[in-house]
MMTF fields as JSON, N, C-alpha, C and O atoms, coordinates in Angstrom:
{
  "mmtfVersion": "1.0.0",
  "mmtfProducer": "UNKNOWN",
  "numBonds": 295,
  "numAtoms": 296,
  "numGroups": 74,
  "numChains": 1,
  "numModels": 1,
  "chainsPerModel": [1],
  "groupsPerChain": [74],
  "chainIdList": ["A"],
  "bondAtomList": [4, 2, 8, 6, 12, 10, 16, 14, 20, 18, 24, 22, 28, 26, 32, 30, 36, 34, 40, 38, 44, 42, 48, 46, 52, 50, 56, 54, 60, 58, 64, 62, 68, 66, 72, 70, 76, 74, 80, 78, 84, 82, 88, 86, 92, 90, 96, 94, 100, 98, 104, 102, 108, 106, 112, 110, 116, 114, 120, 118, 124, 122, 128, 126, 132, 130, 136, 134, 140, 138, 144, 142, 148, 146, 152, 150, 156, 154, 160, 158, 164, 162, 168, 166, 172, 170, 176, 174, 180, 178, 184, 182, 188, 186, 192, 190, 196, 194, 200, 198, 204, 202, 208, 206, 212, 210, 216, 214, 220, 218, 224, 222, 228, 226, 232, 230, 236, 234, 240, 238, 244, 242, 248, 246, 252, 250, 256, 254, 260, 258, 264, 262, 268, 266, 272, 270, 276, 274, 280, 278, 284, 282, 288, 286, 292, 290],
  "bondOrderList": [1, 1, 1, 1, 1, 1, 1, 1, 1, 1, 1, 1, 1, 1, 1, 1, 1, 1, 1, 1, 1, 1, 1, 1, 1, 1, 1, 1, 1, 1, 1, 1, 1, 1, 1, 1, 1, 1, 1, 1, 1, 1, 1, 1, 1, 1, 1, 1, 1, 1, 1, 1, 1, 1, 1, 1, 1, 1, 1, 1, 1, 1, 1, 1, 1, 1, 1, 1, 1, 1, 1, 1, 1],
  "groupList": [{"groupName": "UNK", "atomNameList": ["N", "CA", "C", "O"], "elementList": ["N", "C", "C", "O"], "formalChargeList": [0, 0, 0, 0], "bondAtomList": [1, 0, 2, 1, 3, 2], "bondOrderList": [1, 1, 2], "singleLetterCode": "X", "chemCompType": "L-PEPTIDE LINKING"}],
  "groupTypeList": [0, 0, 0, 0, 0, 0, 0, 0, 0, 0, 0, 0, 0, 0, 0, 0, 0, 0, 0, 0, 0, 0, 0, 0, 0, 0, 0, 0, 0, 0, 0, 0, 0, 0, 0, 0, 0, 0, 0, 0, 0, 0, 0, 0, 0, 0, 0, 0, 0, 0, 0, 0, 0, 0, 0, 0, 0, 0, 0, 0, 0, 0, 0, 0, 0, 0, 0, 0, 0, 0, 0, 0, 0, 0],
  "groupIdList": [1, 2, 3, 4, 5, 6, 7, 8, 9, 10, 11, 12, 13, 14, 15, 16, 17, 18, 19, 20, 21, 22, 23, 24, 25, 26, 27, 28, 29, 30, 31, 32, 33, 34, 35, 36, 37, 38, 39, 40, 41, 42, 43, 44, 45, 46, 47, 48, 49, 50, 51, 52, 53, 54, 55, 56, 57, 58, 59, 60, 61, 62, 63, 64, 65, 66, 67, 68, 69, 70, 71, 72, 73, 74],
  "secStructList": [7, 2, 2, 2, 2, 2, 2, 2, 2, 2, 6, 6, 2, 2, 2, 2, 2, 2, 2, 2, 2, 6, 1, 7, 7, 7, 7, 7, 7, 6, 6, 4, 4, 4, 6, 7, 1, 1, 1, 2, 2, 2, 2, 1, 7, 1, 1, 1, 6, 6, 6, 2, 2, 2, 2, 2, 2, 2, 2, 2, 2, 2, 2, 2, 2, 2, 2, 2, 2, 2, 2, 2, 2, 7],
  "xCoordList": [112.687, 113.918, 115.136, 116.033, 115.228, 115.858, 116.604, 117.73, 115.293, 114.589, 115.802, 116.633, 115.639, 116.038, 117.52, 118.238, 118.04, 119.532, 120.524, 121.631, 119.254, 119.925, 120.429, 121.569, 119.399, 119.485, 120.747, 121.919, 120.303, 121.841, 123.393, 124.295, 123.466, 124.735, 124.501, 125.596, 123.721, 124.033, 124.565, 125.15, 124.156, 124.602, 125.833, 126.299, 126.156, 127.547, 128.538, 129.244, 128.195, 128.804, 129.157, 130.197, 128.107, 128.775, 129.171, 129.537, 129.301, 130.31, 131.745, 132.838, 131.662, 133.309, 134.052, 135.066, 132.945, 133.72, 134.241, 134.982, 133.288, 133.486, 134.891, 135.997, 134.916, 135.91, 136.876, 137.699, 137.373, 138.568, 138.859, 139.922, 137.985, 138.062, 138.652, 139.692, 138.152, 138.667, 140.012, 140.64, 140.5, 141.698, 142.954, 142.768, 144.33, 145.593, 145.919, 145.621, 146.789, 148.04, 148.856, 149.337, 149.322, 150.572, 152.391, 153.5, 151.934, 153.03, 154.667, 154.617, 155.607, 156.4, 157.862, 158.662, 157.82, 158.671, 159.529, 159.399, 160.832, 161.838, 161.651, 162.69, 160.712, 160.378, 161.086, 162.072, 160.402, 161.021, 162.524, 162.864, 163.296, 164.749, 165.413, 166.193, 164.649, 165.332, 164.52, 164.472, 164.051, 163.24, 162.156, 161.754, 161.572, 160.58, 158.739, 157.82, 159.054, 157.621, 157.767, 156.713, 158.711, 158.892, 158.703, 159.43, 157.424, 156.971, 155.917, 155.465, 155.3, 153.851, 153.123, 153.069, 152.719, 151.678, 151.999, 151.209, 152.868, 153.136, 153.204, 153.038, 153.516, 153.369, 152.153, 151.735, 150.885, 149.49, 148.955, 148.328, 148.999, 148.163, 146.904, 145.929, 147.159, 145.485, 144.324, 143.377, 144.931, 143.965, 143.493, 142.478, 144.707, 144.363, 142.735, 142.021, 142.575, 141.301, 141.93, 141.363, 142.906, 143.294, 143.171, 142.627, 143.581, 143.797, 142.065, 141.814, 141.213, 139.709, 139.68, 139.92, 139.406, 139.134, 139.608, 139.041, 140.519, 141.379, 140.978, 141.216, 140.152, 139.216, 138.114, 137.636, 137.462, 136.179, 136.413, 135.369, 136.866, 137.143, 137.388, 137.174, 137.915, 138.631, 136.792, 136.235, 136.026, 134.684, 133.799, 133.005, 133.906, 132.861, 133.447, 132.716, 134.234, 135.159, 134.646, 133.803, 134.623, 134.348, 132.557, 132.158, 131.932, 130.715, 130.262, 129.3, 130.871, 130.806, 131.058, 130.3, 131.757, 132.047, 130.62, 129.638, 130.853, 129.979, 128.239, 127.491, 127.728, 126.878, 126.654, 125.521, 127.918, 127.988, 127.784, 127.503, 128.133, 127.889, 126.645, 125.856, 126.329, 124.728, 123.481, 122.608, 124.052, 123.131, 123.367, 122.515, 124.903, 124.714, 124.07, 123.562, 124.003, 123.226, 121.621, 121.036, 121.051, 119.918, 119.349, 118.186],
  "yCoordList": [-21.315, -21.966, -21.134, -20.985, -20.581, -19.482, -18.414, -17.917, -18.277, -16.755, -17.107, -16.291, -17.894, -18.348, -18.69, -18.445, -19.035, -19.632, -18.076, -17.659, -17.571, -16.045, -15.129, -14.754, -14.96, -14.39, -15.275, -14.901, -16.331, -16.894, -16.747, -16.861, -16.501, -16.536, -14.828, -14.299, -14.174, -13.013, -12.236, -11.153, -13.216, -12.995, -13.99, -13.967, -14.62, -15.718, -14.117, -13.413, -14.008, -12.986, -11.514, -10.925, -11.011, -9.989, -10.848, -10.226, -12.004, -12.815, -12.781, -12.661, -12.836, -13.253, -11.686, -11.373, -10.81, -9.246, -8.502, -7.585, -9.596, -8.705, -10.111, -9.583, -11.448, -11.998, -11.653, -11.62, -11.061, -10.438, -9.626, -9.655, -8.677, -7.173, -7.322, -6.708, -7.961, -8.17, -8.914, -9.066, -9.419, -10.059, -8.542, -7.409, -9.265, -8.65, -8.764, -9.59, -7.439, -7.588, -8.347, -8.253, -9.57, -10.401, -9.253, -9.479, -8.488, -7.439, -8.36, -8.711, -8.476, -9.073, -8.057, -7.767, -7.629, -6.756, -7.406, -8.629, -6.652, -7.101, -7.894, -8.25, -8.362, -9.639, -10.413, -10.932, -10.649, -12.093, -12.668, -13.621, -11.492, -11.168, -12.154, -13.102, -11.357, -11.749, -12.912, -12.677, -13.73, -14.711, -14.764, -15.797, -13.598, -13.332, -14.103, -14.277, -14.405, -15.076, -16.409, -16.889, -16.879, -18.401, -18.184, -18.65, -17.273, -16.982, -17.842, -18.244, -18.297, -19.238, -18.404, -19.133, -17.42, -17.119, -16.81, -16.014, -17.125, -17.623, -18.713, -19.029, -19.862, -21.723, -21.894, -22.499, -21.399, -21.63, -20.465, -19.781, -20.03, -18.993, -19.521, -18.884, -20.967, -21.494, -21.919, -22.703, -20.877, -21.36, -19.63, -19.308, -18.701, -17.516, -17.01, -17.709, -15.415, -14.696, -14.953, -15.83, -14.597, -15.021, -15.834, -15.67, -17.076, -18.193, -18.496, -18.706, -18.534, -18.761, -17.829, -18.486, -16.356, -15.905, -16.236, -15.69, -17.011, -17.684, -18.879, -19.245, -19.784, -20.955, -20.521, -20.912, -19.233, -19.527, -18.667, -18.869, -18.175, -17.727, -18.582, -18.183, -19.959, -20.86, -21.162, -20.6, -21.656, -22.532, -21.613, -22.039, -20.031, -19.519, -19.35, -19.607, -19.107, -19.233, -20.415, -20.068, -21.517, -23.07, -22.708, -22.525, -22.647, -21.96, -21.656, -22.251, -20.373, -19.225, -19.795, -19.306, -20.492, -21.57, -22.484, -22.324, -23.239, -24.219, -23.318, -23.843, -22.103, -21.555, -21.242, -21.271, -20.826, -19.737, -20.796, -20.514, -22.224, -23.569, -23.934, -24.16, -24.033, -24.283, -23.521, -23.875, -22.175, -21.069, -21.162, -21.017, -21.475, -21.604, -22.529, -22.49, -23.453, -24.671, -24.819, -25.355, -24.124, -23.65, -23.096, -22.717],
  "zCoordList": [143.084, 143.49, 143.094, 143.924, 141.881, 141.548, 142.176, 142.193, 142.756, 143.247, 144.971, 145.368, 145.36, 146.74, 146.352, 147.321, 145.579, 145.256, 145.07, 145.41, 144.27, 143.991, 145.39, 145.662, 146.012, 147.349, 148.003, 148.047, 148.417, 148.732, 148.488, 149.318, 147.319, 146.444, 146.804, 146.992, 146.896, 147.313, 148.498, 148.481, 149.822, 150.939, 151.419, 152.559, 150.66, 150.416, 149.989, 150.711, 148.589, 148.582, 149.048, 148.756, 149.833, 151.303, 152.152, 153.149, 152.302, 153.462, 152.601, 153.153, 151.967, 151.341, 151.631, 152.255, 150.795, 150.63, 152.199, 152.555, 152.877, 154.892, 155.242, 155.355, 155.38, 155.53, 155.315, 156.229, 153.461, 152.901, 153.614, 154.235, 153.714, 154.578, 156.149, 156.389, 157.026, 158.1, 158.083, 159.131, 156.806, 157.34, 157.207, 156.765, 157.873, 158.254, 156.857, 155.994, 156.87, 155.423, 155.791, 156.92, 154.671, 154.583, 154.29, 153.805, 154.711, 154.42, 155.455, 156.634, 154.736, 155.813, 155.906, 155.017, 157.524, 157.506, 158.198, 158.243, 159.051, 159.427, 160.282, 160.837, 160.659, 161.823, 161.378, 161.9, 159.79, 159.067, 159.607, 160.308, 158.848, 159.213, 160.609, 160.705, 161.508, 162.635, 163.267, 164.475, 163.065, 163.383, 164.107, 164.642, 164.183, 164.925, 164.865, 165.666, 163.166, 162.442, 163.42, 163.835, 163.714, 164.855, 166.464, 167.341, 166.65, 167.951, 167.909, 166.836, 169.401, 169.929, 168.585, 167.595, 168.433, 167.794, 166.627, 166.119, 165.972, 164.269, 163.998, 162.819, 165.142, 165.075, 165.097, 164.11, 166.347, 166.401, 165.811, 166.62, 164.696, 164.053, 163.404, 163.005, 163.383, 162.821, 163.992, 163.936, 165.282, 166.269, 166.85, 167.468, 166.357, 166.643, 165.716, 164.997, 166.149, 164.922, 163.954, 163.303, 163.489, 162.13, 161.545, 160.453, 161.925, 161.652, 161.41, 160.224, 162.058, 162.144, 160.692, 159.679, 160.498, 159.592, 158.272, 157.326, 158.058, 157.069, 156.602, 155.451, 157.717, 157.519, 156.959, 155.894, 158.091, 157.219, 155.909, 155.288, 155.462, 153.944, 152.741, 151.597, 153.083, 152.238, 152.472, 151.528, 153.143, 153.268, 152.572, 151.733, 152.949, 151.558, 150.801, 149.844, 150.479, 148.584, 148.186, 147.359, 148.246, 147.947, 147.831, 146.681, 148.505, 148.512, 147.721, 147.234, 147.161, 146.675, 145.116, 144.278, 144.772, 143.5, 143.373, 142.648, 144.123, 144.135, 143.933, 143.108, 144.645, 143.995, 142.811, 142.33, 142.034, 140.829, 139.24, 138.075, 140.055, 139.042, 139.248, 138.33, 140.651, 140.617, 139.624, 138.832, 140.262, 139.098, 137.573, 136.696, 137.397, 135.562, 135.089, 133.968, 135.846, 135.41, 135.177, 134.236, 136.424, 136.277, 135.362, 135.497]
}
């Protein structure tokens, strides 16, 4: 049972390290400034890739916890 939780929490964790990886830098340049972040696709950004890759990251982070308590416990 171990043996199987381990492996899990192992491929949880190359999901997290490839999620991080694929996301955009929060770098904010002169867009900000001129109001540009208030375009269709800075209002619906939780429906864009981004926005998706940002969900599922928050669901294996939580995961990714919730494994690392399972195993100490064990």
């Amino acid at each position: 049972m171990k043996t199987a939780l381990t492996i899990l929490f192992i491929i949880i964790c190359l999901a997290m390290v490839i999620l991080v990886m694929a996301q955009e830098g929060k770098e904010a340049g002169l867009g900000t400034i001129s109001g540009m972040s208030d375009t269709y696709w800075g209002k619906n950004k939780g429906r864009s890739k981004e926005g998706k890759l940002i969900k599922a990251t928050t669901v294996v982070s939580v995961l990714f916890f919730v494994m690392a308590i399972v195993l100490c416990l064990i």
